[in-house]
C-alpha positions in Angstrom: 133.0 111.0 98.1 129.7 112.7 98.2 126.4 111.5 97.3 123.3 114.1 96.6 120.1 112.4 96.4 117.3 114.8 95.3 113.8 113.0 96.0 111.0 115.8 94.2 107.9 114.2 95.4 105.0 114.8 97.7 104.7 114.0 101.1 102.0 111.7 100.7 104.3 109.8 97.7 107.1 109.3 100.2 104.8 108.2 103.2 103.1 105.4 100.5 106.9 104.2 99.9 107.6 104.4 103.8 104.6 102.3 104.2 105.4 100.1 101.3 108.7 99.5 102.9 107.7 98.8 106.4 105.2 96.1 105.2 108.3 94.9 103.2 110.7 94.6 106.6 107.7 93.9 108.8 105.5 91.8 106.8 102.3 94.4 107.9 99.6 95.6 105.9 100.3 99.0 106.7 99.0 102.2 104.1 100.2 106.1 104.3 97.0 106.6 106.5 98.3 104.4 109.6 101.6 106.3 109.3 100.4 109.9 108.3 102.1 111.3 112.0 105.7 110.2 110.8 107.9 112.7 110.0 109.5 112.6 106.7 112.7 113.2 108.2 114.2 109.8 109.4 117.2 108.9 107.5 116.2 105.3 108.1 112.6 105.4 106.8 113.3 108.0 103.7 115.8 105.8 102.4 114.5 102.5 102.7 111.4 104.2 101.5 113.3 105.1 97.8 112.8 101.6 96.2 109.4 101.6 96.4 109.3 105.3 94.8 108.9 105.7 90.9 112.5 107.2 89.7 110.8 109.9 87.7 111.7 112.7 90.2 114.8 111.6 91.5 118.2 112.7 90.8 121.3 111.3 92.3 124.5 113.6 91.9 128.0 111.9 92.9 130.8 114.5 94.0 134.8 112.8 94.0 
Protein backbone atom coordinates (compact mmCIF):
# COMPACT_ATOMS: atom_id res chain seq x y z
CA UNK A 1 0.00 0.00 0.00
CA UNK A 2 0.95 3.53 -0.79
CA UNK A 3 0.03 6.59 0.78
CA UNK A 4 0.54 10.22 -1.04
CA UNK A 5 0.12 13.03 1.25
CA UNK A 6 0.13 16.37 -0.69
CA UNK A 7 0.58 19.34 2.00
CA UNK A 8 0.01 22.85 -0.51
CA UNK A 9 0.91 25.31 2.04
CA UNK A 10 3.59 27.90 2.81
CA UNK A 11 6.60 27.46 4.52
CA UNK A 12 5.77 29.68 7.21
CA UNK A 13 2.11 27.59 7.55
CA UNK A 14 4.07 24.38 8.13
CA UNK A 15 6.79 25.98 10.47
CA UNK A 16 3.63 27.48 12.77
CA UNK A 17 2.22 23.70 12.88
CA UNK A 18 5.91 22.37 13.56
CA UNK A 19 6.01 24.87 16.33
CA UNK A 20 2.51 24.09 17.45
CA UNK A 21 3.49 20.50 17.61
CA UNK A 22 6.74 20.82 19.47
CA UNK A 23 5.01 22.91 22.29
CA UNK A 24 2.45 20.03 22.09
CA UNK A 25 5.30 17.09 22.79
CA UNK A 26 7.54 19.51 24.73
CA UNK A 27 5.15 21.50 26.62
CA UNK A 28 7.29 24.90 25.28
CA UNK A 29 6.09 28.07 24.19
CA UNK A 30 7.83 27.95 21.13
CA UNK A 31 6.43 30.25 17.71
CA UNK A 32 7.68 29.81 13.82
CA UNK A 33 10.27 32.68 14.68
CA UNK A 34 12.34 30.43 17.28
CA UNK A 35 12.36 27.65 14.71
CA UNK A 36 12.62 29.67 11.36
CA UNK A 37 16.36 27.69 10.64
CA UNK A 38 14.50 24.16 10.52
CA UNK A 39 14.30 22.65 7.47
CA UNK A 40 10.98 21.64 6.32
CA UNK A 41 12.30 18.36 5.40
CA UNK A 42 12.26 16.07 8.52
CA UNK A 43 9.83 13.36 8.14
CA UNK A 44 9.39 13.52 11.96
CA UNK A 45 8.59 17.27 12.27
CA UNK A 46 6.41 17.55 8.90
CA UNK A 47 4.20 14.90 10.01
CA UNK A 48 3.62 15.50 13.42
CA UNK A 49 3.38 19.06 12.27
CA UNK A 50 -0.12 17.99 9.96
CA UNK A 51 -2.65 18.07 12.85
CA UNK A 52 -2.04 21.30 13.73
CA UNK A 53 -2.45 22.36 9.85
CA UNK A 54 -6.03 23.49 8.55
CA UNK A 55 -7.01 20.50 5.99
CA UNK A 56 -7.94 22.96 3.28
CA UNK A 57 -4.78 22.27 1.15
CA UNK A 58 -4.25 18.78 1.86
CA UNK A 59 -4.94 15.82 -0.15
CA UNK A 60 -4.28 12.27 0.83
CA UNK A 61 -4.19 9.74 -2.18
CA UNK A 62 -4.17 5.86 -1.12
CA UNK A 63 -2.54 3.46 -3.91
CA UNK A 64 -3.47 -0.77 -3.25
Amino acid sequence: MKIIIEIDKSEIEIKKAIAKSWNSRFSDELTHKDISEVKVSSKENILTAIPFLDWDGITIEVEK
